[in-house]
N, CA, C and O atoms as a DFTB+ gen file, in Angstrom:
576 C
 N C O
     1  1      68.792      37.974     143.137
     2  2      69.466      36.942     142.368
     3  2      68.597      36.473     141.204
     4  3      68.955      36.267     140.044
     5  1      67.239      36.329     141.809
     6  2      66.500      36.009     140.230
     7  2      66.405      36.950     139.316
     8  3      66.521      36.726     138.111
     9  1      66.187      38.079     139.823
    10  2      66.242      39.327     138.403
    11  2      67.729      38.889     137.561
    12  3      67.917      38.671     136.364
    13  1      68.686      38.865     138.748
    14  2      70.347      38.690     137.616
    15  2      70.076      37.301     136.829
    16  3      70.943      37.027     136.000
    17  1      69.201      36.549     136.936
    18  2      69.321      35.070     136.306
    19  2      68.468      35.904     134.926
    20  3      68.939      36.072     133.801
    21  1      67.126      36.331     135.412
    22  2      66.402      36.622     134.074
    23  2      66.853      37.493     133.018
    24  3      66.707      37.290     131.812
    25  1      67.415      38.484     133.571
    26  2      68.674      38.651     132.903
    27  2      69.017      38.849     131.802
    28  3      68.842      39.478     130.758
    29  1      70.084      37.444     132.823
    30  2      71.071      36.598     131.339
    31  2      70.408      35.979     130.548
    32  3      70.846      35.743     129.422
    33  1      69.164      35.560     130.964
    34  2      68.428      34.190     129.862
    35  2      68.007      35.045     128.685
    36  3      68.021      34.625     127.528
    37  1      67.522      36.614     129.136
    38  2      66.959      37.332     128.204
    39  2      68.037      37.918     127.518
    40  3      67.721      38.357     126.412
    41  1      68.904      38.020     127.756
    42  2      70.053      38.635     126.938
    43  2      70.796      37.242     126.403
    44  3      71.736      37.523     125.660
    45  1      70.645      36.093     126.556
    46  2      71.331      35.543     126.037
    47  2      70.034      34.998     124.657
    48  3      70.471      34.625     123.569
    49  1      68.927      35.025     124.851
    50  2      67.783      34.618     124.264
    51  2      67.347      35.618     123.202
    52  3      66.448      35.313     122.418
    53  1      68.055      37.002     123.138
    54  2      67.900      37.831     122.246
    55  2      68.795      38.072     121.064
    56  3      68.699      38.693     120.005
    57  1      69.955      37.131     121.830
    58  2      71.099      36.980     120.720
    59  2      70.817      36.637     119.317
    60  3      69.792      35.955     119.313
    61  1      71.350      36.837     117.905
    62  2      71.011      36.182     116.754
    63  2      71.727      35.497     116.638
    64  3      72.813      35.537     117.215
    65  1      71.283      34.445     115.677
    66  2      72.012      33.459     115.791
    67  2      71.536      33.628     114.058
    68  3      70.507      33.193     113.540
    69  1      72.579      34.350     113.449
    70  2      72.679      34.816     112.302
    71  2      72.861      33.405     111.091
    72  3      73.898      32.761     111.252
    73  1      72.194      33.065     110.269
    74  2      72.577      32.092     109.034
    75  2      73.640      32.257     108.332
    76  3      73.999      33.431     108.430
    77  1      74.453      31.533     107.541
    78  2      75.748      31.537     107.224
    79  2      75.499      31.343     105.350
    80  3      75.062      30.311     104.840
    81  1      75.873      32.515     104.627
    82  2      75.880      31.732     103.090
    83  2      77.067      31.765     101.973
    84  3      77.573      32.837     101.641
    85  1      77.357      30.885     101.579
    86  2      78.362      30.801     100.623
    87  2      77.874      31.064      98.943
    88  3      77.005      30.472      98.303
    89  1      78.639      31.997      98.592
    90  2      78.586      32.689      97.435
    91  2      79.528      32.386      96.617
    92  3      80.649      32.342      97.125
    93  1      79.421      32.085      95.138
    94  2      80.277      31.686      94.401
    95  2      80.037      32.446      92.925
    96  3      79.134      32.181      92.131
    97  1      81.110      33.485      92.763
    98  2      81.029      34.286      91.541
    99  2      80.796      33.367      89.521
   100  3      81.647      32.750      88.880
   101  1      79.493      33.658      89.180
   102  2      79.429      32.987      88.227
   103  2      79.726      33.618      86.896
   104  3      79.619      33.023      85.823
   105  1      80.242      35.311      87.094
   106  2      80.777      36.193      85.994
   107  2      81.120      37.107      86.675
   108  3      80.795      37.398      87.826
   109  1      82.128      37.825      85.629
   110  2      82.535      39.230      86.576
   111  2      83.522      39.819      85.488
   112  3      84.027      39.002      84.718
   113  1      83.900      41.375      85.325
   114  2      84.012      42.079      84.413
   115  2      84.504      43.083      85.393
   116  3      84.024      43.286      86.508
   117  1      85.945      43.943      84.621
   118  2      86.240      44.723      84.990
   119  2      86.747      46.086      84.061
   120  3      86.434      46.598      82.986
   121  1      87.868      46.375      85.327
   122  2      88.316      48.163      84.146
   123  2      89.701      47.801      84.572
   124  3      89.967      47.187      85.605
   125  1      90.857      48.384      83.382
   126  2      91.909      47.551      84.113
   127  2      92.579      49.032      83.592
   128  3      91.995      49.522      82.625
   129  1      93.659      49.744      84.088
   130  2      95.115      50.196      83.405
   131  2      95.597      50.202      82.959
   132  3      96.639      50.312      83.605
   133  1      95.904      50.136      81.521
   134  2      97.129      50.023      80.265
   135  2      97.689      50.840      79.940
   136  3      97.146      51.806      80.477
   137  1      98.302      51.098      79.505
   138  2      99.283      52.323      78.988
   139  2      98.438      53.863      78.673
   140  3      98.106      54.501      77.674
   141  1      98.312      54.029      80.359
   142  2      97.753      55.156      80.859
   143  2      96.091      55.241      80.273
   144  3      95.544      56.318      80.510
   145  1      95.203      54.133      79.488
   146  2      94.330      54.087      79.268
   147  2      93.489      53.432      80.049
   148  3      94.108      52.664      80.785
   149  1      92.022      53.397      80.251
   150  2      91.403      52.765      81.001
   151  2      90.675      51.473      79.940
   152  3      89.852      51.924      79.143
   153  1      90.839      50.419      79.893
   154  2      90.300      49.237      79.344
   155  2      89.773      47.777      79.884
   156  3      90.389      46.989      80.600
   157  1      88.335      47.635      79.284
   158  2      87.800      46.748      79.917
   159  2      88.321      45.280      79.777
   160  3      88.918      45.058      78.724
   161  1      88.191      44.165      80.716
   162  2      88.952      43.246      81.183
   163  2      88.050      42.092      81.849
   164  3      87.164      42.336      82.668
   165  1      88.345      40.963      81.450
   166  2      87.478      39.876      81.752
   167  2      88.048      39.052      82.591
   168  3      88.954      38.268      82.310
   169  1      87.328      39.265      84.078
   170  2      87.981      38.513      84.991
   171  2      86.924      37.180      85.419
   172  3      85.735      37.044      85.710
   173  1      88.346      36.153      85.236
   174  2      87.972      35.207      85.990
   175  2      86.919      34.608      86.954
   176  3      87.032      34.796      88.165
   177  1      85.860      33.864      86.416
   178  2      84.281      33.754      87.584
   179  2      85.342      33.003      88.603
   180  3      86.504      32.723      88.308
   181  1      84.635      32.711      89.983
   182  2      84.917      31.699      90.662
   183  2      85.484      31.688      92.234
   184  3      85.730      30.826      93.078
   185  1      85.567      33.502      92.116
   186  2      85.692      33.999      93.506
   187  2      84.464      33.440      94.405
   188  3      83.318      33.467      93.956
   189  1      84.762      32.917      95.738
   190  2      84.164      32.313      97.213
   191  2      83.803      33.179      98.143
   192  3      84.682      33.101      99.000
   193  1      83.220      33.757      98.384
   194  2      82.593      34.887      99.751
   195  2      81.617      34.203     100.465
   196  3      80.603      33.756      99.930
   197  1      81.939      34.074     101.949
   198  2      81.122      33.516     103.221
   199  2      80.383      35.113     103.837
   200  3      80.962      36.152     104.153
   201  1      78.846      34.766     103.837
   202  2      78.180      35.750     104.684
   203  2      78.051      35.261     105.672
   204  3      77.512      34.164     105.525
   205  1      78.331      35.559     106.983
   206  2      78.764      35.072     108.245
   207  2      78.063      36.240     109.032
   208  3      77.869      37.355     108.545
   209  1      77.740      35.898     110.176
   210  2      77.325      37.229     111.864
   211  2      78.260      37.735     111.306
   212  3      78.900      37.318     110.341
   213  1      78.409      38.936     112.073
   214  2      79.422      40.007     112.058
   215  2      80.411      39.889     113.148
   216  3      79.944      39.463     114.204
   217  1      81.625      40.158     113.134
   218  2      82.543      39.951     114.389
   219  2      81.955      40.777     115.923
   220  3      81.016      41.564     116.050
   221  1      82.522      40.460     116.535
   222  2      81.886      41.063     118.095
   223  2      82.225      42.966     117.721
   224  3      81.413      43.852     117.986
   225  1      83.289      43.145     117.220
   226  2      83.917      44.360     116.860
   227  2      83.069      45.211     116.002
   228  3      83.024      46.435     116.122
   229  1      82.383      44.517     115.113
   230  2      81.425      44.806     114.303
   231  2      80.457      45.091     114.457
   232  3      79.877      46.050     113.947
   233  1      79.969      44.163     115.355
   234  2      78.244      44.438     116.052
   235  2      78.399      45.650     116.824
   236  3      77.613      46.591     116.711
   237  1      79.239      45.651     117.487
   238  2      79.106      47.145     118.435
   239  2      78.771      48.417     117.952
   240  3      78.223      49.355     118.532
   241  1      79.330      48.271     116.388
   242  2      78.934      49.727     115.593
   243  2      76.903      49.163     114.874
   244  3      76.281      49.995     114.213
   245  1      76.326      47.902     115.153
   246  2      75.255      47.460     114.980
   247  2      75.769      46.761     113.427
   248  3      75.075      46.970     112.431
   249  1      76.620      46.201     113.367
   250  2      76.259      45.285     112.015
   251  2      76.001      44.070     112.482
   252  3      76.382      43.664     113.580
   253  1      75.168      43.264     111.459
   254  2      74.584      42.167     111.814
   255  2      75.802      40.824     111.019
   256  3      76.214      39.868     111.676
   257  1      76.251      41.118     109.270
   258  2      76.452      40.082     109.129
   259  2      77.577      40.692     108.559
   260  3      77.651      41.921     108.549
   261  1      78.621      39.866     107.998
   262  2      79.913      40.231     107.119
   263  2      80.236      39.738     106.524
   264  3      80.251      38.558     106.875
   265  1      80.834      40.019     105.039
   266  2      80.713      38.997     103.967
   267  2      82.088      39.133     103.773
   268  3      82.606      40.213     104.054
   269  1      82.895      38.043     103.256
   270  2      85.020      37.711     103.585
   271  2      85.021      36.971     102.182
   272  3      84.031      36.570     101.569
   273  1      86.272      36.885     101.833
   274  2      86.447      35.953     100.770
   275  2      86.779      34.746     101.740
   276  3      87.420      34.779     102.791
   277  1      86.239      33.787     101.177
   278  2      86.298      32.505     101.829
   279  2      87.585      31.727     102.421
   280  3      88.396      31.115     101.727
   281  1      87.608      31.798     103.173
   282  2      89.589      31.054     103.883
   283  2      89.973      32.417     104.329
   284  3      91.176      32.559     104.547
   285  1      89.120      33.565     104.531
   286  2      90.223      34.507     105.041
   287  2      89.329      35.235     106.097
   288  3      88.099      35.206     106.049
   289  1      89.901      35.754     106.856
   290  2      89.192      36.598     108.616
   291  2      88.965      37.689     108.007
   292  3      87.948      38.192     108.485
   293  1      89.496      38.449     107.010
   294  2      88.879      39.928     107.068
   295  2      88.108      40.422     106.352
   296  3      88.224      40.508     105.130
   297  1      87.087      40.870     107.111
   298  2      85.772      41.724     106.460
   299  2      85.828      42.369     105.247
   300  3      86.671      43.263     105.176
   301  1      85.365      42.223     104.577
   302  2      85.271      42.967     102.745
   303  2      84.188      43.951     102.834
   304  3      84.468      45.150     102.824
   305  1      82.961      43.542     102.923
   306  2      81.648      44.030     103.390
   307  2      80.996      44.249     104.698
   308  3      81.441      43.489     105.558
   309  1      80.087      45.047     105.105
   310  2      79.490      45.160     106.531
   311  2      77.966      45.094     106.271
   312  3      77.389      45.790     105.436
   313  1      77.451      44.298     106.974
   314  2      76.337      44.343     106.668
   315  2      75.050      44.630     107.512
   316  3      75.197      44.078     108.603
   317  1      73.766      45.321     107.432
   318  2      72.913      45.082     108.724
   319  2      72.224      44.171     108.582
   320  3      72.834      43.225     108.085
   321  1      70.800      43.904     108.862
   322  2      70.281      42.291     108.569
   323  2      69.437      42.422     107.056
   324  3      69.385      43.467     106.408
   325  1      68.799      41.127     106.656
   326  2      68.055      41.411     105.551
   327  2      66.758      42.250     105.677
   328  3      65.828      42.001     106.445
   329  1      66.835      43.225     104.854
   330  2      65.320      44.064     104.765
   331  2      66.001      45.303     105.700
   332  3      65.624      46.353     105.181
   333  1      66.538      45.485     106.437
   334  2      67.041      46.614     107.129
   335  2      67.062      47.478     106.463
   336  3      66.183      48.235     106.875
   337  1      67.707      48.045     105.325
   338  2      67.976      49.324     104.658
   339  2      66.141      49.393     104.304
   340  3      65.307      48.493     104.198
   341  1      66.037      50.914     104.194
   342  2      64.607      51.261     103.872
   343  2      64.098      50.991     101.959
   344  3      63.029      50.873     101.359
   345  1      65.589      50.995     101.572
   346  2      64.898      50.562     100.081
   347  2      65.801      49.305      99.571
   348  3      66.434      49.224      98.518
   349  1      65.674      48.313     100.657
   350  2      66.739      47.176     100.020
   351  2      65.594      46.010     100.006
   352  3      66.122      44.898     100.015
   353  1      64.216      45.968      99.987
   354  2      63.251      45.310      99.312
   355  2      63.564      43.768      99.901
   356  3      63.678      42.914      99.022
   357  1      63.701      43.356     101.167
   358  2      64.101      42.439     101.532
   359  2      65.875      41.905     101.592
   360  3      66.302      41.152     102.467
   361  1      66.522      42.346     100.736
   362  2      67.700      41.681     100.636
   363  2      68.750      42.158     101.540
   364  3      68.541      42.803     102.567
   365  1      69.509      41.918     101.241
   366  2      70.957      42.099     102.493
   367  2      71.800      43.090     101.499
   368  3      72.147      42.768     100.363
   369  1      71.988      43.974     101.932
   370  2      72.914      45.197     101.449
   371  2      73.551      45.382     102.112
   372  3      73.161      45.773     103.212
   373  1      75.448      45.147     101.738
   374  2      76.455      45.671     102.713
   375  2      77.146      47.013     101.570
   376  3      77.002      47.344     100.393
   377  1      78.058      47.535     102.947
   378  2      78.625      48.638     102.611
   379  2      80.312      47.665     102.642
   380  3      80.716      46.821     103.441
   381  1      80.859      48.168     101.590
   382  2      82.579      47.753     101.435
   383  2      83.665      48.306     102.255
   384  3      83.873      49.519     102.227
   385  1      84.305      47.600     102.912
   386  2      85.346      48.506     103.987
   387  2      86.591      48.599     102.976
   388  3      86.923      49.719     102.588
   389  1      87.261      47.519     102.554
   390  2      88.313      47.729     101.606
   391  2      88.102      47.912     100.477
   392  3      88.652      48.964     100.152
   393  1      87.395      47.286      99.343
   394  2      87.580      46.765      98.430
   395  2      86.619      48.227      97.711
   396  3      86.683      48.562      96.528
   397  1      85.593      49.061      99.009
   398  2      84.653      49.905      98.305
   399  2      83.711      49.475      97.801
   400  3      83.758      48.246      97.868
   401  1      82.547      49.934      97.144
   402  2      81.615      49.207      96.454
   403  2      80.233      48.446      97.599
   404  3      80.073      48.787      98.771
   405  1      79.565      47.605      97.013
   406  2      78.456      47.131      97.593
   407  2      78.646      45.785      97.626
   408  3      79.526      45.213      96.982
   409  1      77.782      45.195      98.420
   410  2      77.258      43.531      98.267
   411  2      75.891      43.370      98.410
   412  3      75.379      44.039      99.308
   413  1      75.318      42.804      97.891
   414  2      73.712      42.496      97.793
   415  2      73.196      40.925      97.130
   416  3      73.406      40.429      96.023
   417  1      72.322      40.329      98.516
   418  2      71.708      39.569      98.288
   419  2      70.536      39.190      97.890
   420  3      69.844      39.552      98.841
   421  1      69.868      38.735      97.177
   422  2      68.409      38.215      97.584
   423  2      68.020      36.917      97.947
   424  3      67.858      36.005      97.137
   425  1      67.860      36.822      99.244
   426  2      67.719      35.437      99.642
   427  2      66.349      34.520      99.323
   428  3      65.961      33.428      99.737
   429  1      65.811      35.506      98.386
   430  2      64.287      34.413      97.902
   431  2      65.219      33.403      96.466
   432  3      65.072      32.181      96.452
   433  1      65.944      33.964      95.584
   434  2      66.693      33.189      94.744
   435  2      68.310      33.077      94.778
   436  3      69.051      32.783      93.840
   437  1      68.580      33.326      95.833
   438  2      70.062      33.457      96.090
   439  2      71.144      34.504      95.219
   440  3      72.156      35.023      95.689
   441  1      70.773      34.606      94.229
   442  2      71.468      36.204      93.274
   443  2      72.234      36.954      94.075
   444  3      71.762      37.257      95.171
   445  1      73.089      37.249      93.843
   446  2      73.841      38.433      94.530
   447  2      74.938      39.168      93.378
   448  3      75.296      38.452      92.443
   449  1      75.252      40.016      93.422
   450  2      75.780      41.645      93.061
   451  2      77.021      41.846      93.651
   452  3      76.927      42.391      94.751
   453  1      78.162      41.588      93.289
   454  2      78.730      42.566      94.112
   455  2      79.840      43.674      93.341
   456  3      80.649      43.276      92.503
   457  1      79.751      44.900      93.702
   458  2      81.298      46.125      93.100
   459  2      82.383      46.012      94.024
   460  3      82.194      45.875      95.233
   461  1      83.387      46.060      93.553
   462  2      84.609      47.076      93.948
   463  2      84.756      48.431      93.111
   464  3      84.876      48.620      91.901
   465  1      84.703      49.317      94.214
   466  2      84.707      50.925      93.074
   467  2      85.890      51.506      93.686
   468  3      85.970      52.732      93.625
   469  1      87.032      50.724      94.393
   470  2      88.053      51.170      94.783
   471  2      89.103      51.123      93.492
   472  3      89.550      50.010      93.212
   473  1      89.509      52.222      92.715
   474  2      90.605      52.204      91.438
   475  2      89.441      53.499      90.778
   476  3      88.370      53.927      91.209
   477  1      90.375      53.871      89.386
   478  2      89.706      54.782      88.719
   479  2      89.246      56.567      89.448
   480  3      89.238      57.472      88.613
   481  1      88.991      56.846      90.534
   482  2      88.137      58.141      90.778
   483  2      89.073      57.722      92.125
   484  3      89.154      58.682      92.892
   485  1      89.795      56.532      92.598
   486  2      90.369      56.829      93.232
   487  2      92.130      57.408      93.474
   488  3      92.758      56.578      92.815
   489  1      92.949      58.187      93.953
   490  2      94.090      57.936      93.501
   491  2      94.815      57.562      94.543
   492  3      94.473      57.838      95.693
   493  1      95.832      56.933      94.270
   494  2      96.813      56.295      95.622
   495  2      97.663      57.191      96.234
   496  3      98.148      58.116      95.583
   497  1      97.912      57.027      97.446
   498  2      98.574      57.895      98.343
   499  2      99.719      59.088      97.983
   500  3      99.837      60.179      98.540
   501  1     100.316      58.678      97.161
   502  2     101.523      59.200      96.017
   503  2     100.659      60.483      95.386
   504  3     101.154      61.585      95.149
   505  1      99.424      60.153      95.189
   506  2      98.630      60.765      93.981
   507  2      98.704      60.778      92.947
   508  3      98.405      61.748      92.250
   509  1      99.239      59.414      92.429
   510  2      98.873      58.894      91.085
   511  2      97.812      58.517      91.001
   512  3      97.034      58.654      91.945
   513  1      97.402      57.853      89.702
   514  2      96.038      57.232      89.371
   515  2      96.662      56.005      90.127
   516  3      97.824      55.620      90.253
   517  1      95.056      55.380      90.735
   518  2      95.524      54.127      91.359
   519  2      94.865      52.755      90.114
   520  3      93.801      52.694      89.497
   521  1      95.876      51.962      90.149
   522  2      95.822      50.578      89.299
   523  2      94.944      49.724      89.501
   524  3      94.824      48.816      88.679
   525  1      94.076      49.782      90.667
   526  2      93.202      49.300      91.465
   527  2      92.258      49.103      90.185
   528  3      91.960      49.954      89.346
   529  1      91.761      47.400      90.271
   530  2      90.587      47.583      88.777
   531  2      88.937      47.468      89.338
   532  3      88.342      46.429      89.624
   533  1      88.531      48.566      89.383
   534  2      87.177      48.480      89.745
   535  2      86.858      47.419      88.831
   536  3      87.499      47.011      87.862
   537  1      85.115      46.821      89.578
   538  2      84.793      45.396      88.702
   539  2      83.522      45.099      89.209
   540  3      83.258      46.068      89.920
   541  1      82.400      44.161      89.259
   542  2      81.243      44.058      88.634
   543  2      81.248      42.147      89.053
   544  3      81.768      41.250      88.390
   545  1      80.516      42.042      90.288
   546  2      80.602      40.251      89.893
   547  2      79.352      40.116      90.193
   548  3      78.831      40.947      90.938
   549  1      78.425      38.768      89.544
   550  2      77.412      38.468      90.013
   551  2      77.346      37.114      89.813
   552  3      78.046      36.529      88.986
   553  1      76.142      36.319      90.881
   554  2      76.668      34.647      91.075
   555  2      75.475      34.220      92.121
   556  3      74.491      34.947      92.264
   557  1      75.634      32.994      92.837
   558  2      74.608      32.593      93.077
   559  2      75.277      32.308      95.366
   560  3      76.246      32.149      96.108
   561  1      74.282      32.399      95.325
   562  2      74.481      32.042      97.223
   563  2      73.486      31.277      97.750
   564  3      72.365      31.432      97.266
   565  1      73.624      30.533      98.580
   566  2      73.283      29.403      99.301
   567  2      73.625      29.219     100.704
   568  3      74.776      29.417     101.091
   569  1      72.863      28.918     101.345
   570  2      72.570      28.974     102.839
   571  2      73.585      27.639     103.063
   572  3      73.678      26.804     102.163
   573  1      74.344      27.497     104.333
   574  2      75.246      26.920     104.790
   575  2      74.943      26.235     105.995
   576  3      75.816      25.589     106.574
């Protein structure tokens, strides 16, 4: 019975208890679709992304954190912890599930990066060109 107690304390004591940061886009630039041309496009700063633990669903494949647009449950980014990747120099580098593209933090000045490279090189199911506007945001994050 004491081994099953030590255990749990150690498995519950190894848990992370991951930090939470809110990101707020302070520019961002894209590629948009026009009459079958590709043209650049100035989008709106001001998009909200929460870096949050990763869902239980998530961790199982080993991600640590997941970055969402803010008010919404589903994962945009996957992330492992900060400094994990061998050339991510401390910061938090996720991989994009929908949207494609990267997210990257640096938590010594809060800066972050993020692409969507979903549109352009991609085409939609039909196999047209997809309308999808790849894009380019960068902005500031803060611990929660």
């Amino acid at each position: 019975m004491k081994y099953i107690l030590a255990a749990l304390v150690l498995t519950f004591s190894m848990q992370s208890s991951a930090d939470s940061w809110l990101c707020i886009t302070d520019h961002a630039a894209g590629m948009n679709l026009k009459n079958g041309g590709w043209e650049s496009e100035r989008i709106t700063p001001g998009d909200k992304y929460l870096i949050k633990e990763a869902e239980s669903y998530l961790k199982s494949d080993g991600y640590v954190y997941q970055v969402q647009s803010f008010g919404d449950d589903l994962a945009l980014w996957v992330c492992g912890d900060f400094g994990s990747d061998e050339y991510s120099e401390g910061n938090l580098v996720c991989d994009g599930l929908i949207p494609g593209g990267t997210f990257k933090v640096n938590p010594s000045n809060g800066h972050f990066l993020a692409t969507r490279t979903y549109g352009y090189v991609t085409d939609d199911d039909d196999g047209s060109v997809s309308t999808d506007t790849p894009m380019v945001q960068i902005g500031k994050c803060a611990k929660i």
